[in-house]
N, C-alpha and C positions, 0 to 999 in steps of 0.2 A: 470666349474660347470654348465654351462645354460643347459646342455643334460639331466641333473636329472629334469627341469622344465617340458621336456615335458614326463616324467617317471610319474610327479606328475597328469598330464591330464591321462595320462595310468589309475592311481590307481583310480582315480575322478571317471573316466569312467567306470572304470570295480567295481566298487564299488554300484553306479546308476542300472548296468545291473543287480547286483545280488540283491538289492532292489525290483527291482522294477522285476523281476520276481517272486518273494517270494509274490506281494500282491496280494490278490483273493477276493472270497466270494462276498461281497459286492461289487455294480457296479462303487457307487464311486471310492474305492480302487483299482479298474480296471483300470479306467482310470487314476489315477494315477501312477498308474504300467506303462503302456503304455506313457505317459510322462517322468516316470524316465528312460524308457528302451531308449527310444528316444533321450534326453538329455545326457544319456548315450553313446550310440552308436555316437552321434556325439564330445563327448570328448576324445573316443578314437580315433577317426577321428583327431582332432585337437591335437590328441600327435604322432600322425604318422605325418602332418602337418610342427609341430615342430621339430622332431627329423631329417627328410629332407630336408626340409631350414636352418637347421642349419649344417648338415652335407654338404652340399652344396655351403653356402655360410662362414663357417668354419675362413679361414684368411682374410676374412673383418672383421669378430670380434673378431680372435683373437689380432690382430692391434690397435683397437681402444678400446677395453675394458681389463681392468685392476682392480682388489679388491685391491685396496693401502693398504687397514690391513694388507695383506697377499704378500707382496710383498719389496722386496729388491734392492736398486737400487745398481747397480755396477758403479763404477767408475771407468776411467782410471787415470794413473799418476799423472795428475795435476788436479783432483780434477773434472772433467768434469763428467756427468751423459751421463753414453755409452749405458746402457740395464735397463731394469727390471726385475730382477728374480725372479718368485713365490715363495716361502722357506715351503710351505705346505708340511707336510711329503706326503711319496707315500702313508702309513698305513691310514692314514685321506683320502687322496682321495680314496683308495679305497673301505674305509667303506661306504663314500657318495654318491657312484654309487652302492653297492651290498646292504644294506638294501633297496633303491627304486624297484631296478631289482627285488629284491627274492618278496618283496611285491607283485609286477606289477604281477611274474610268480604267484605268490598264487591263486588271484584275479581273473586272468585268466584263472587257471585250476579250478576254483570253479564255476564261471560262464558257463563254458563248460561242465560240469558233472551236475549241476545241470539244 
């Protein structure tokens, strides 16, 4: 599940850019905009970041991190701990990568159009 974190920088970001293009008028609100667009642009920076380093460095983590909730330990014969098996259905994982993605795409195409 760490890939949806930097889904979540995606949505931050592209969230920030459509704020903060929306503000006008007034010059404080200007510079605010310019702030939010700024702060923006670098948190979709920092979910590109994450989605790369993670895909990169992939089974260093998946090795050493484990959600014990969500995990099953197998044993062999005599009672020994051989694996740990995640038992999350596939239906659950794949809700918790497709409502961040369709967000992410929404966010995305609104920013771009507007």
């Amino acid at each position: 599940m760490a890939r949806v974190d930097s889904l979540l920088w995606f949505m931050l970001g592209f969230g920030q850019l459509i704020l903060g293009g929306e503000l006008g008028g007034d010059p404080t609100l200007e510079l605010l905009g310019l702030i939010l667009q700024g702060t923006g642009g670098s948190s979709v920076i920092l979910g590109f970041y994450f989605l790369m380093f993670l895909a990169r460095h992939e089974k260093q983590f998946k090795e050493g991190y484990s959600k014990m909730e969500k995990t099953a330990f197998l044993r062999d014969a005599e009672g020994r701990i051989v694996d740990l098996e995640d038992t999350t259905p596939k239906a659950v994982k794949a809700i918790w990568y497709s409502i961040p993605v369709g967000l992410t795409l929404i966010g995305a195409m609104a920013w771009l159009v507007g």
